[in-house]
Chimera marker file (.cmm) of the C-alpha trace (Angstrom):
<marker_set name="trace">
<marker id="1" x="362.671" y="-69.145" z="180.640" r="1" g="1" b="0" radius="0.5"/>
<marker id="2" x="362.767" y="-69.197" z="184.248" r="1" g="1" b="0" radius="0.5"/>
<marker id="3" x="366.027" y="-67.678" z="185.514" r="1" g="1" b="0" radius="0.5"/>
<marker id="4" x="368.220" y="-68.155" z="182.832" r="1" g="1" b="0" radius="0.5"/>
<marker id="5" x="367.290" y="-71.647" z="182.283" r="1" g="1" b="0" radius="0.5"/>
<marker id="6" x="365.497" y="-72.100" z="178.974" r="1" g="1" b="0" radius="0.5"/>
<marker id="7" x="361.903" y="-74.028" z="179.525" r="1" g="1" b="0" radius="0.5"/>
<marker id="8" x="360.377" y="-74.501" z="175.727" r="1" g="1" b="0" radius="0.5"/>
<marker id="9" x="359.364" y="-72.730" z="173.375" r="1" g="1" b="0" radius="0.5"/>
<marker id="10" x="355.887" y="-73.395" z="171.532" r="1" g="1" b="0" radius="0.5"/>
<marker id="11" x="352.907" y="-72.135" z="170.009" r="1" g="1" b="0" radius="0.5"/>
<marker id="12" x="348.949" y="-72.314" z="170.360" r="1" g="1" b="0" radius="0.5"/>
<marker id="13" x="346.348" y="-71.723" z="168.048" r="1" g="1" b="0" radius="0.5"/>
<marker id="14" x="342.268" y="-72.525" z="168.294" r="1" g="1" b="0" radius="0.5"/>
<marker id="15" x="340.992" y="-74.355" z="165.083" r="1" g="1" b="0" radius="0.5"/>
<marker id="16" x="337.538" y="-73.204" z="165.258" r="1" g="1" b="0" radius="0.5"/>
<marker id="17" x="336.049" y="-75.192" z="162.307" r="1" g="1" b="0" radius="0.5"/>
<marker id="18" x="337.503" y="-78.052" z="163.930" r="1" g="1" b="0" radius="0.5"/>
<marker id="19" x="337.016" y="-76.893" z="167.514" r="1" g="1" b="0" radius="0.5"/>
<marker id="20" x="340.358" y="-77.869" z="168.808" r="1" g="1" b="0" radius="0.5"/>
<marker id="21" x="343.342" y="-76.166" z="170.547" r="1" g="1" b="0" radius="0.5"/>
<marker id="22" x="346.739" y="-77.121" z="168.974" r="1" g="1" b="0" radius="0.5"/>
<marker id="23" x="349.936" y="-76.845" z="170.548" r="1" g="1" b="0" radius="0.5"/>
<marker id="24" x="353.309" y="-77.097" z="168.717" r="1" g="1" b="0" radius="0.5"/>
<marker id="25" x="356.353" y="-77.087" z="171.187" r="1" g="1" b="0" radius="0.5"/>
<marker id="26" x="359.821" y="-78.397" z="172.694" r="1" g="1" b="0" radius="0.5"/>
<marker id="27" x="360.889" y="-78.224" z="176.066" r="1" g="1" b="0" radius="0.5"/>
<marker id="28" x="364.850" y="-79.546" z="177.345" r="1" g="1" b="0" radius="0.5"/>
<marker id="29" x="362.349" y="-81.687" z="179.728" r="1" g="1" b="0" radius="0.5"/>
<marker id="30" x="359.593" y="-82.562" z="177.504" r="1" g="1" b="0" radius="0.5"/>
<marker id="31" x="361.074" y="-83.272" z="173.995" r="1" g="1" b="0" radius="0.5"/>
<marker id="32" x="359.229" y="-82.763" z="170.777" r="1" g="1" b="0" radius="0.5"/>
<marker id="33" x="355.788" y="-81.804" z="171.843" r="1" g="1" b="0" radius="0.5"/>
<marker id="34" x="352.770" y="-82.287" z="169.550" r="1" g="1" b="0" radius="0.5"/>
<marker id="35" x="349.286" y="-81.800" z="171.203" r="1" g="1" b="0" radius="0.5"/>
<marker id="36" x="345.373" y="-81.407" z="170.136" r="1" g="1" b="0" radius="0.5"/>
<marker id="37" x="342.489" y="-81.054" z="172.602" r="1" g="1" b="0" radius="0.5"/>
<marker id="38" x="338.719" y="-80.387" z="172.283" r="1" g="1" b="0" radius="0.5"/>
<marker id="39" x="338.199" y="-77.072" z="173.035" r="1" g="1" b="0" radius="0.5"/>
<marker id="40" x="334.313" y="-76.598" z="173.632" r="1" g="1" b="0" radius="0.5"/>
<marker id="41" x="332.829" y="-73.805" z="175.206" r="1" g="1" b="0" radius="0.5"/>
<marker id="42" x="336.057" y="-71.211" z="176.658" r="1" g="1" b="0" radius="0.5"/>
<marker id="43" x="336.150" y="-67.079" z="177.490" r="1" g="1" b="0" radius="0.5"/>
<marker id="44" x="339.992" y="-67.068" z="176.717" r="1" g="1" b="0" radius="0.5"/>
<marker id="45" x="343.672" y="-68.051" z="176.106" r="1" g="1" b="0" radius="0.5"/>
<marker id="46" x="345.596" y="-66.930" z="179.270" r="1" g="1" b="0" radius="0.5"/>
<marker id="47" x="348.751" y="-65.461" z="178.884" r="1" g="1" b="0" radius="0.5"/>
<marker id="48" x="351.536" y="-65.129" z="181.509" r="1" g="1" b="0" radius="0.5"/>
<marker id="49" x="352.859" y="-61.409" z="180.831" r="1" g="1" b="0" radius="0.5"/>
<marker id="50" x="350.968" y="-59.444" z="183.325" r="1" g="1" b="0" radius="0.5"/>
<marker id="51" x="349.352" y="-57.167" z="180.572" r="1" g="1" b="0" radius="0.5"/>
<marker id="52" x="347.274" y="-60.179" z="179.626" r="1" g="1" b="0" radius="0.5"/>
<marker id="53" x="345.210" y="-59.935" z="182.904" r="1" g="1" b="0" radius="0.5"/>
<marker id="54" x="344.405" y="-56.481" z="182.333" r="1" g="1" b="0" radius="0.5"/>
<marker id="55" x="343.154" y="-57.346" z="178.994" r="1" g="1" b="0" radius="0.5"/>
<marker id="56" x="341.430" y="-60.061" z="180.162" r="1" g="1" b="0" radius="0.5"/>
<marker id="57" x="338.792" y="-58.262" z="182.524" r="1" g="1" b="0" radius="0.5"/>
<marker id="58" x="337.317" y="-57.130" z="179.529" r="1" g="1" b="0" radius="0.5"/>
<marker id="59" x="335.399" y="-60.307" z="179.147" r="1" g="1" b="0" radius="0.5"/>
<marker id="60" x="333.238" y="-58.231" z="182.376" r="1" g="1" b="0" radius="0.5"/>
<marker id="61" x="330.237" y="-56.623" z="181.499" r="1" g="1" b="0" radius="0.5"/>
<marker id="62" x="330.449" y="-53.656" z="184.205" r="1" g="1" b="0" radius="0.5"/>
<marker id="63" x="327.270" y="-52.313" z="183.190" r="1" g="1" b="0" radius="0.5"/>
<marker id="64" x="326.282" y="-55.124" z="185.711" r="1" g="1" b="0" radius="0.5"/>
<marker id="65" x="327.923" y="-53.434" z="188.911" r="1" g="1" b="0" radius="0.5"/>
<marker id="66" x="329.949" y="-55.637" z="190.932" r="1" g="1" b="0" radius="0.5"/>
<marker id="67" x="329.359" y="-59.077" z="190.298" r="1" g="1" b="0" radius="0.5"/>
<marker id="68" x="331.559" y="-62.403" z="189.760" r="1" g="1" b="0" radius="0.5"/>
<marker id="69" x="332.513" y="-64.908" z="186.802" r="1" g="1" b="0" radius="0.5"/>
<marker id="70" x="333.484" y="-68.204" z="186.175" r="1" g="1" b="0" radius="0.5"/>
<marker id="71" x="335.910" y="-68.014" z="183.293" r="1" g="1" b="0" radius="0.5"/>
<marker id="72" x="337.491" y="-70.759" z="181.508" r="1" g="1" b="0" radius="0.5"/>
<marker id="73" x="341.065" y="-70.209" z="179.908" r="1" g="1" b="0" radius="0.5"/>
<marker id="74" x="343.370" y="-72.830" z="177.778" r="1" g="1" b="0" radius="0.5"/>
<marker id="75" x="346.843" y="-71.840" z="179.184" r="1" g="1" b="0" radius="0.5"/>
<marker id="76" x="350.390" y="-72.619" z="177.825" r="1" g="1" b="0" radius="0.5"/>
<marker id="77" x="351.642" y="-73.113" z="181.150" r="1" g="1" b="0" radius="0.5"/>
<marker id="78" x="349.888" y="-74.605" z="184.384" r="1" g="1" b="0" radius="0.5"/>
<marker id="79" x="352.210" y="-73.322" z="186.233" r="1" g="1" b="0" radius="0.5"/>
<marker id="80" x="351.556" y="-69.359" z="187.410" r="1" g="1" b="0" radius="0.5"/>
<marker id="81" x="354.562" y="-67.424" z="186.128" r="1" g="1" b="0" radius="0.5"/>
<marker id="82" x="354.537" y="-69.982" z="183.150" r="1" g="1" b="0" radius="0.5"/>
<marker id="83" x="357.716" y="-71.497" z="183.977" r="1" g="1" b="0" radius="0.5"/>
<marker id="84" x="357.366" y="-74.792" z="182.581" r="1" g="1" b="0" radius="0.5"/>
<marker id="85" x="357.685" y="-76.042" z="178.467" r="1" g="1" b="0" radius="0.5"/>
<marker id="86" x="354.355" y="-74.552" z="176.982" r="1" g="1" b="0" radius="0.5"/>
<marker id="87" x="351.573" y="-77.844" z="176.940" r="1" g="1" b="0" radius="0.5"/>
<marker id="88" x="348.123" y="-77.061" z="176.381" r="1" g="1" b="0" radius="0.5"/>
<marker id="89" x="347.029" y="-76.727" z="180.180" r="1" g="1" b="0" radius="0.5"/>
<marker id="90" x="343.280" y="-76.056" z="181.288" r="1" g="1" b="0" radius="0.5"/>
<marker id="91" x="342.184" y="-73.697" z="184.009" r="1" g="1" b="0" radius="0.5"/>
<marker id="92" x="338.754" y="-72.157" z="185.532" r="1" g="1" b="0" radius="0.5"/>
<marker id="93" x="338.885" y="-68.704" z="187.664" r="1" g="1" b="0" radius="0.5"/>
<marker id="94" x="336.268" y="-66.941" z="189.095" r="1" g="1" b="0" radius="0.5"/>
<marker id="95" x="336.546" y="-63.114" z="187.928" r="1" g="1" b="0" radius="0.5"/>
<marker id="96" x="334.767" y="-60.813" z="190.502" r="1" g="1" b="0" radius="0.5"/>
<marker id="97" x="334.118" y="-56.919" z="189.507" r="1" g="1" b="0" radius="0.5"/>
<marker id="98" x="334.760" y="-54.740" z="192.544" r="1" g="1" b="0" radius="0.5"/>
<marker id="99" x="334.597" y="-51.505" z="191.212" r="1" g="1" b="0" radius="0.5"/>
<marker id="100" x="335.860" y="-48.280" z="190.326" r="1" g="1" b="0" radius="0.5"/>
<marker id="101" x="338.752" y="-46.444" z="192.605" r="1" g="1" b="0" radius="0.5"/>
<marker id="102" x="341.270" y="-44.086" z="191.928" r="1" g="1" b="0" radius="0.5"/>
<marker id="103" x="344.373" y="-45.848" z="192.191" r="1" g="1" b="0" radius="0.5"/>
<marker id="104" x="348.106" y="-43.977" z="192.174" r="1" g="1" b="0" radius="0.5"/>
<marker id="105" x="350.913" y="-45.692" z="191.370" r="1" g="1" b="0" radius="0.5"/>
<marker id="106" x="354.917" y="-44.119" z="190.470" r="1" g="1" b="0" radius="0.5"/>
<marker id="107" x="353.330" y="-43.459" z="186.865" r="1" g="1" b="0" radius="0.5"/>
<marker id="108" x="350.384" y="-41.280" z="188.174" r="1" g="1" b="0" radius="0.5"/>
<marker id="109" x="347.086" y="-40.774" z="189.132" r="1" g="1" b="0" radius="0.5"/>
<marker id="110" x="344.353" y="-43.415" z="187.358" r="1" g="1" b="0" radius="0.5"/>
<marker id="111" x="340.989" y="-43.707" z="187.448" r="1" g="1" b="0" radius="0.5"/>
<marker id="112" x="340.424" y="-47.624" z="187.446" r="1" g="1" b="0" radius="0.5"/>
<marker id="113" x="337.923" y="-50.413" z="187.509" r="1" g="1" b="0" radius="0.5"/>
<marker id="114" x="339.205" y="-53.528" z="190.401" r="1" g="1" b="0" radius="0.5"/>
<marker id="115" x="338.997" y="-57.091" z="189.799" r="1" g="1" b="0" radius="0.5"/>
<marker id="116" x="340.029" y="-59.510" z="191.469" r="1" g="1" b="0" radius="0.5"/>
<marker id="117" x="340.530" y="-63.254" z="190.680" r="1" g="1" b="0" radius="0.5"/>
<marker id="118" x="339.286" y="-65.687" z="192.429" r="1" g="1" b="0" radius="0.5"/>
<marker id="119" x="340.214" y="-69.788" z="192.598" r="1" g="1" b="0" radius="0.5"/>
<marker id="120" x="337.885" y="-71.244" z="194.356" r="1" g="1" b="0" radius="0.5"/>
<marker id="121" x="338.774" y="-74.926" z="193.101" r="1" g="1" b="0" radius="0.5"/>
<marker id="122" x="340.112" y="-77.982" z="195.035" r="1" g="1" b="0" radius="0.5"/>
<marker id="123" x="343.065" y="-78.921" z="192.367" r="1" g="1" b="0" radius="0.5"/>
<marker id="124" x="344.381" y="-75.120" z="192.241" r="1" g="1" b="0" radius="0.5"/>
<marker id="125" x="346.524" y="-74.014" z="189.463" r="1" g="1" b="0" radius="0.5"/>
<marker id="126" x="349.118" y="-76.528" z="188.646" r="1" g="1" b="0" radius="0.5"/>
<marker id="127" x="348.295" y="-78.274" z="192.075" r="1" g="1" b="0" radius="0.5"/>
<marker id="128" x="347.741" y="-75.475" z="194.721" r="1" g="1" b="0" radius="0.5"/>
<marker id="129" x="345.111" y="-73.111" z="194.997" r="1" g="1" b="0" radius="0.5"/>
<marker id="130" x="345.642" y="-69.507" z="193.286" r="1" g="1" b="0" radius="0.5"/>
<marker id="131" x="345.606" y="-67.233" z="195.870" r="1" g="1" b="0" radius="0.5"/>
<marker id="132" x="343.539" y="-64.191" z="195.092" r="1" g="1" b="0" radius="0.5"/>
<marker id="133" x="345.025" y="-61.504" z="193.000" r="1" g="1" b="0" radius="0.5"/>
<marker id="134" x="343.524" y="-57.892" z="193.132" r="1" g="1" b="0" radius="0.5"/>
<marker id="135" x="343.751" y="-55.893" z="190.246" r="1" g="1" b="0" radius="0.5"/>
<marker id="136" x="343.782" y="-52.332" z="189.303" r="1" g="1" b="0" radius="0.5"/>
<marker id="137" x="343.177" y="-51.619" z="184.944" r="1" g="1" b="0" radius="0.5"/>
<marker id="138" x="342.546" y="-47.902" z="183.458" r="1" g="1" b="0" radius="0.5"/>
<marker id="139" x="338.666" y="-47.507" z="183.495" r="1" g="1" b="0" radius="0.5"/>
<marker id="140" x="338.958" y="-46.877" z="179.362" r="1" g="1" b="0" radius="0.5"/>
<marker id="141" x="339.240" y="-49.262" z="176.574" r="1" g="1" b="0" radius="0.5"/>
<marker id="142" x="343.411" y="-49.575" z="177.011" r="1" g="1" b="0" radius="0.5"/>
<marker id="143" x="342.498" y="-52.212" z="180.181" r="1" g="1" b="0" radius="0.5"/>
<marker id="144" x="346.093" y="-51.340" z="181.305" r="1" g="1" b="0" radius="0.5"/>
<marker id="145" x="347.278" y="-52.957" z="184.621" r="1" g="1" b="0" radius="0.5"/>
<marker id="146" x="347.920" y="-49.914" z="186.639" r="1" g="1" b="0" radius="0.5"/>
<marker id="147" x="348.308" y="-52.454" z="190.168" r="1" g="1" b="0" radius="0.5"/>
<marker id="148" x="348.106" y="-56.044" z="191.388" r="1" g="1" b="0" radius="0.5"/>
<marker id="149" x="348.709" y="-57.239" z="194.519" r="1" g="1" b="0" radius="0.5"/>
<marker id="150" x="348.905" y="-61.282" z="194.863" r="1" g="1" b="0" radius="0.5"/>
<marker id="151" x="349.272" y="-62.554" z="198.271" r="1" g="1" b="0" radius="0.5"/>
<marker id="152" x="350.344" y="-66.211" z="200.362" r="1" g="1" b="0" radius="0.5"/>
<marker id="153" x="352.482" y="-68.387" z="198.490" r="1" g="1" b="0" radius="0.5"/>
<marker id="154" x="353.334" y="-66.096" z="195.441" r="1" g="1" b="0" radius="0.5"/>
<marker id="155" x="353.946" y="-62.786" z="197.400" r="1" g="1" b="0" radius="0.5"/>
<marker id="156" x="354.057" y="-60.281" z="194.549" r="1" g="1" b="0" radius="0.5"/>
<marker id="157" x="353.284" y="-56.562" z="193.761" r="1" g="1" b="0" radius="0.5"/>
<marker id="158" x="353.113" y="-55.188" z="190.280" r="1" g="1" b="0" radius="0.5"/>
<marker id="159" x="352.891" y="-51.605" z="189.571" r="1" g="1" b="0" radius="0.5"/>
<marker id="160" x="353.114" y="-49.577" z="186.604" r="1" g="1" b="0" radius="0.5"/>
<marker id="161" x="355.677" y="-46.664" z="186.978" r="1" g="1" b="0" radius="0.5"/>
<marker id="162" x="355.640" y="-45.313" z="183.134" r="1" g="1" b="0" radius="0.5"/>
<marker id="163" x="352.904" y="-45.136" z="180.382" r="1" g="1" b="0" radius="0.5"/>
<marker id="164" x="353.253" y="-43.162" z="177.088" r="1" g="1" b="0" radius="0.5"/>
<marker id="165" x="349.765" y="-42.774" z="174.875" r="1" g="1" b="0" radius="0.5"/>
<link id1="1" id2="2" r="1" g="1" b="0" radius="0.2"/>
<link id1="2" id2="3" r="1" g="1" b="0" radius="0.2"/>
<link id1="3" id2="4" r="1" g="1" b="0" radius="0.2"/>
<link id1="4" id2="5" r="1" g="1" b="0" radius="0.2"/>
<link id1="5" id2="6" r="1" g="1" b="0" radius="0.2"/>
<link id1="6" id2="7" r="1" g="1" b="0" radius="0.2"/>
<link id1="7" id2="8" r="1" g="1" b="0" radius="0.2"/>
<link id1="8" id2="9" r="1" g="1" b="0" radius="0.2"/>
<link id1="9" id2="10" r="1" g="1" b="0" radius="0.2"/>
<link id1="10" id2="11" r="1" g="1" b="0" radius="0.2"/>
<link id1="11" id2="12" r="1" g="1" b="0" radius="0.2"/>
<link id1="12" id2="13" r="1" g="1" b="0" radius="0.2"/>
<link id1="13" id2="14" r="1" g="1" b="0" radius="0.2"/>
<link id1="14" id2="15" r="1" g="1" b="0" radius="0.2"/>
<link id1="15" id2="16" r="1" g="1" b="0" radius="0.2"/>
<link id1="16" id2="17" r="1" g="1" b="0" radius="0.2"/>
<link id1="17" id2="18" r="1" g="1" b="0" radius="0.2"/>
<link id1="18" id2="19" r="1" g="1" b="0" radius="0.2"/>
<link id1="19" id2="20" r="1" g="1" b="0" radius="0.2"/>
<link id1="20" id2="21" r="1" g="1" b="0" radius="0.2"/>
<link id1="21" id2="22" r="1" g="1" b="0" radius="0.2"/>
<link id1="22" id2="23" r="1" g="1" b="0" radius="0.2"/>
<link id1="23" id2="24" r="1" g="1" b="0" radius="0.2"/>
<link id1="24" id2="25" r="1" g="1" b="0" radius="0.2"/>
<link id1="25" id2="26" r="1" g="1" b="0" radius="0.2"/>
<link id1="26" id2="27" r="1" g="1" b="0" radius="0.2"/>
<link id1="27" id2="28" r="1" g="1" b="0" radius="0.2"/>
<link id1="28" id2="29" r="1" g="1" b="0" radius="0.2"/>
<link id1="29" id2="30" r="1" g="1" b="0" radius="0.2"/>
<link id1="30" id2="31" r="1" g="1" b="0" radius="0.2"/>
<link id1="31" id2="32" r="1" g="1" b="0" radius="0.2"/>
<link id1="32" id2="33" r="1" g="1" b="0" radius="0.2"/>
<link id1="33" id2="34" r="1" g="1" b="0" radius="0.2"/>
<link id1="34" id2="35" r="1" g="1" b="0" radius="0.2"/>
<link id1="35" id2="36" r="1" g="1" b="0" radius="0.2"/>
<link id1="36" id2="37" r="1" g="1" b="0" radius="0.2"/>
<link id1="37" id2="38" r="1" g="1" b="0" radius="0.2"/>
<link id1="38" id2="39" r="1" g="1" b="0" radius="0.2"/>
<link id1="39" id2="40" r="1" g="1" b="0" radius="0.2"/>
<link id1="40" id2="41" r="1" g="1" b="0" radius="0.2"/>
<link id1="41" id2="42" r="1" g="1" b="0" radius="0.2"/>
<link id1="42" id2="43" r="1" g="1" b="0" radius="0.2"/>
<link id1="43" id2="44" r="1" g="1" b="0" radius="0.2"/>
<link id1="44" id2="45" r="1" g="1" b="0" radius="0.2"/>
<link id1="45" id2="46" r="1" g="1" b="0" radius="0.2"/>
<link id1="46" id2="47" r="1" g="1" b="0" radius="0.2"/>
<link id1="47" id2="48" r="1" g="1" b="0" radius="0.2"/>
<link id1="48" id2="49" r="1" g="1" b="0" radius="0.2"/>
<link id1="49" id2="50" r="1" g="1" b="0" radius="0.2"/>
<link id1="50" id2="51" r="1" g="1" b="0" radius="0.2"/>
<link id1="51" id2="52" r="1" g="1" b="0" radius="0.2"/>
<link id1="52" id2="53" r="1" g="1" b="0" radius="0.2"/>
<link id1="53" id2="54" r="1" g="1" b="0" radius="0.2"/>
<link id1="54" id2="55" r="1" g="1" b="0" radius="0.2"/>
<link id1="55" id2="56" r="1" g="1" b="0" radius="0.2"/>
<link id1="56" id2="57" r="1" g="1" b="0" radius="0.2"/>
<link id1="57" id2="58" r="1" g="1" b="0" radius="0.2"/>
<link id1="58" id2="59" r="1" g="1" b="0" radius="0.2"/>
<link id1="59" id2="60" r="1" g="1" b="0" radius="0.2"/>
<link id1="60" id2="61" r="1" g="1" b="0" radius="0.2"/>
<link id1="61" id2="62" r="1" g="1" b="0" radius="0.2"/>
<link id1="62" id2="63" r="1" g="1" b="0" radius="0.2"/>
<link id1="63" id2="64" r="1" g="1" b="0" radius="0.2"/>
<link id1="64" id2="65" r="1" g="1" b="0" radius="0.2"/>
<link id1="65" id2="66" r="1" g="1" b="0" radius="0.2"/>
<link id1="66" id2="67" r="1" g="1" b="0" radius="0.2"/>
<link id1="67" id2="68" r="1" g="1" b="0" radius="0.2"/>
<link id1="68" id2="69" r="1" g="1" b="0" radius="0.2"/>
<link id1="69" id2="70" r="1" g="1" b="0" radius="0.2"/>
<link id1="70" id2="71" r="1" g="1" b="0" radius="0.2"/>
<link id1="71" id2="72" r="1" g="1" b="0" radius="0.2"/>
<link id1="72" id2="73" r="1" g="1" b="0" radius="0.2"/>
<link id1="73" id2="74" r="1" g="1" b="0" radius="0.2"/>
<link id1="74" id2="75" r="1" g="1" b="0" radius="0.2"/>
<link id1="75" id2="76" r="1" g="1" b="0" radius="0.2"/>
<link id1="76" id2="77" r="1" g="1" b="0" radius="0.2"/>
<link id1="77" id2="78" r="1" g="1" b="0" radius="0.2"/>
<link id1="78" id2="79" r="1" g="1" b="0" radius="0.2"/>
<link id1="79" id2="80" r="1" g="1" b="0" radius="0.2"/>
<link id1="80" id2="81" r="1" g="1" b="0" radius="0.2"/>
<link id1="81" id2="82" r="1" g="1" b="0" radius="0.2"/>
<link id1="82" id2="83" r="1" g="1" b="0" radius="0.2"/>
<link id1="83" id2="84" r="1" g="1" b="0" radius="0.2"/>
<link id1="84" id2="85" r="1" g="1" b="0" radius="0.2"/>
<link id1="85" id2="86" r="1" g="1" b="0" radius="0.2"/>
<link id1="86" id2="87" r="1" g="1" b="0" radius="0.2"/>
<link id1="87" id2="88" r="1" g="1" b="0" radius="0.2"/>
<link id1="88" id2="89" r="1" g="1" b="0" radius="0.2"/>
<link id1="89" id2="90" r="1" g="1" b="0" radius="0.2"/>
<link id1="90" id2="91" r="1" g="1" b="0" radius="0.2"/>
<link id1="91" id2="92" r="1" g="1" b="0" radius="0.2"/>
<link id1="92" id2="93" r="1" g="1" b="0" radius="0.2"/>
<link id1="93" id2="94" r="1" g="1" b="0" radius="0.2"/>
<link id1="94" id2="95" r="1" g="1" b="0" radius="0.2"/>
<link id1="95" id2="96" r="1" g="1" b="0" radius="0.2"/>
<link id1="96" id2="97" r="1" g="1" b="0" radius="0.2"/>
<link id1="97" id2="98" r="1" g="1" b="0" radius="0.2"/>
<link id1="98" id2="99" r="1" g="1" b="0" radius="0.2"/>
<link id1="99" id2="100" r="1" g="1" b="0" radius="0.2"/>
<link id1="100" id2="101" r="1" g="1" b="0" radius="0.2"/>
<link id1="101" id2="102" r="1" g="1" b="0" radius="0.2"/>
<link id1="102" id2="103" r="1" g="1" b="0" radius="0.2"/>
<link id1="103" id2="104" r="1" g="1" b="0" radius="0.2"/>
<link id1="104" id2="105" r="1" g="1" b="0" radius="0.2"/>
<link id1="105" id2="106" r="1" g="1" b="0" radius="0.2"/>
<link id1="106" id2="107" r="1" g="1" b="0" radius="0.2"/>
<link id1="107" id2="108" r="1" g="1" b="0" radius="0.2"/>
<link id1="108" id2="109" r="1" g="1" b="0" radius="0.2"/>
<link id1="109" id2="110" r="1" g="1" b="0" radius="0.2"/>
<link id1="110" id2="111" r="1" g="1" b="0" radius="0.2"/>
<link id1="111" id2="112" r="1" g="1" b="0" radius="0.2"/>
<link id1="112" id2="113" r="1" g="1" b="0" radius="0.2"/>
<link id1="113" id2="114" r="1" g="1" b="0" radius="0.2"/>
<link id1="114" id2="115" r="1" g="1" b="0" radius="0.2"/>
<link id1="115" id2="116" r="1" g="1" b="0" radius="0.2"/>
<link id1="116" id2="117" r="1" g="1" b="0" radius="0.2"/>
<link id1="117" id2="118" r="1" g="1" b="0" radius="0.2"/>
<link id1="118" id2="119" r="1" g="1" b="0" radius="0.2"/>
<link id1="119" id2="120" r="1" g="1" b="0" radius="0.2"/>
<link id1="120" id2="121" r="1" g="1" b="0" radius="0.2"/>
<link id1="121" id2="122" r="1" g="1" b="0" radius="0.2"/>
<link id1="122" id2="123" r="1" g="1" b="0" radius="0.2"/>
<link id1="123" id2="124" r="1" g="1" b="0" radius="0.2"/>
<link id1="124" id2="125" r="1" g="1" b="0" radius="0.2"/>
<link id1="125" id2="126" r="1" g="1" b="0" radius="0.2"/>
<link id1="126" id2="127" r="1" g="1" b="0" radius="0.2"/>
<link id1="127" id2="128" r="1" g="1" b="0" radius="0.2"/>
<link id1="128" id2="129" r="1" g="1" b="0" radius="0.2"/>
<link id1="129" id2="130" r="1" g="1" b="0" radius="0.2"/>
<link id1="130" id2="131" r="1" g="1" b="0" radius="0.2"/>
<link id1="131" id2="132" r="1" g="1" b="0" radius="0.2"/>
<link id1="132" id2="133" r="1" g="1" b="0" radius="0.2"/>
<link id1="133" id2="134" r="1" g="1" b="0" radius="0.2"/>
<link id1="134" id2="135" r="1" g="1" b="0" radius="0.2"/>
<link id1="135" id2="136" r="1" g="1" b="0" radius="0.2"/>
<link id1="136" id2="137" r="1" g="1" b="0" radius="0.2"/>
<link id1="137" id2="138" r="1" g="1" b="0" radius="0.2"/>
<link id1="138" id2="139" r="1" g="1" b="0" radius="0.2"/>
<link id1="139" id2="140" r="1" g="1" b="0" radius="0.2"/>
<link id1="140" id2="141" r="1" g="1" b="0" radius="0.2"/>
<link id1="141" id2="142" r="1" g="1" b="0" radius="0.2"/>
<link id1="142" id2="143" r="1" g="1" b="0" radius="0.2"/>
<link id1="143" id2="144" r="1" g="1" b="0" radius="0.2"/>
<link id1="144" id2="145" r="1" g="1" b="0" radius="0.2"/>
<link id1="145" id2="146" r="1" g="1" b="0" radius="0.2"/>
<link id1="146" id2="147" r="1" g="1" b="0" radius="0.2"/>
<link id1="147" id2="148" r="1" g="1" b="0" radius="0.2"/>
<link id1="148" id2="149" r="1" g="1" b="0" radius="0.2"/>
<link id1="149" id2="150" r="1" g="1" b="0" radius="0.2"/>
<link id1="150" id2="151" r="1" g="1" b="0" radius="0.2"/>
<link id1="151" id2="152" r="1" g="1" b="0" radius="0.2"/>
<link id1="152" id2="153" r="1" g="1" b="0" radius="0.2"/>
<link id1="153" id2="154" r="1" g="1" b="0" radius="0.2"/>
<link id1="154" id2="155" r="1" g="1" b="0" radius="0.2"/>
<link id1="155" id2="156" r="1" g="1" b="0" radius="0.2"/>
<link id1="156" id2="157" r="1" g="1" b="0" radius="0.2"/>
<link id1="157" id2="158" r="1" g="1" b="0" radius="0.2"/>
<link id1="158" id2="159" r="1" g="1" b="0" radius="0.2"/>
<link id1="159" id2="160" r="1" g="1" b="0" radius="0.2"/>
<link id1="160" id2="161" r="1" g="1" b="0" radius="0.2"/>
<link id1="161" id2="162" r="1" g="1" b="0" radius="0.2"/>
<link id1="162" id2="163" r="1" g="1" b="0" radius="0.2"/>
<link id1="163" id2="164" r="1" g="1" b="0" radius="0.2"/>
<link id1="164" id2="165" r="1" g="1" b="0" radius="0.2"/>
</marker_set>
């Protein structure tokens, strides 16, 4: 949804024996939508909940100290708040490990790793450069989002103001 206007609704799954991504969905503006693509070599399925790019930095090996990525992701959405009918969409990020701060946010005190992602691509995400996003996750196997901070066109702060364990 984007608003209240409904988008699509879908799924995705990877077919490894087959190598393929498959993608089942409708969409108002799309119709019935039945896709497969090769899938090849990829580090993830992105998600667009914000807890997915916590989780994601764990594809960083931090033992290496701060260092960058190239990622590749199969996406529902091209689109960076997913707001469009879910469609099997391709994207590459660079990933760079910053390191670890302290970072307090409404629901404490954290001791995190920062990320931050990177697009350093000519088509952009969906058509316009990604700009970067900084990122704050727990320095402990949770990979919570404590913080992100997204500047230029998209403008948005995320912070975490409760966490039960």
């Amino acid at each position: 949804t984007l608003g209240d206007e409904f988008l699509g609704s879908g799924w995705m799954r990877y077919d490894q024996a087959a190598d393929q991504i498959i993608c089942e969905s409708f969409g108002p503006s799309i119709g019935r939508n039945s896709e497969t693509r090769e899938a090849g070599e990829f580090d993830a399925f992105g998600t667009h909940p914000i807890a997915g790019d916590g989780f994601t930095t764990r594809l960083m090996d931090v033992s290496k100290g701060p260092h960058k990525r190239r990622l590749r992701f199969f996406l529902p959405s091209p689109d960076h708040r997913g707001a469009t009918p879910p469609q099997i969409a391709y994207l590459e990020m660079v990933m760079e490990y910053v390191g670890e701060e302290e970072k307090t946010v409404e629901a404490g005190t954290f001791q995190c790793r920062r990320y931050r992602y990177v697009d350093d691509s000519d088509e952009g995400m969906g058509g316009t450069r990604h700009p970067d996003f900084d990122m704050w996750v727990t320095a402990d196997d949770d990979s919570v989002l404590v913080y992100g901070s997204i500047d230029g066109y998209m403008m948005n702060r995320y912070e975490l103001v409760e966490l039960e364990r």
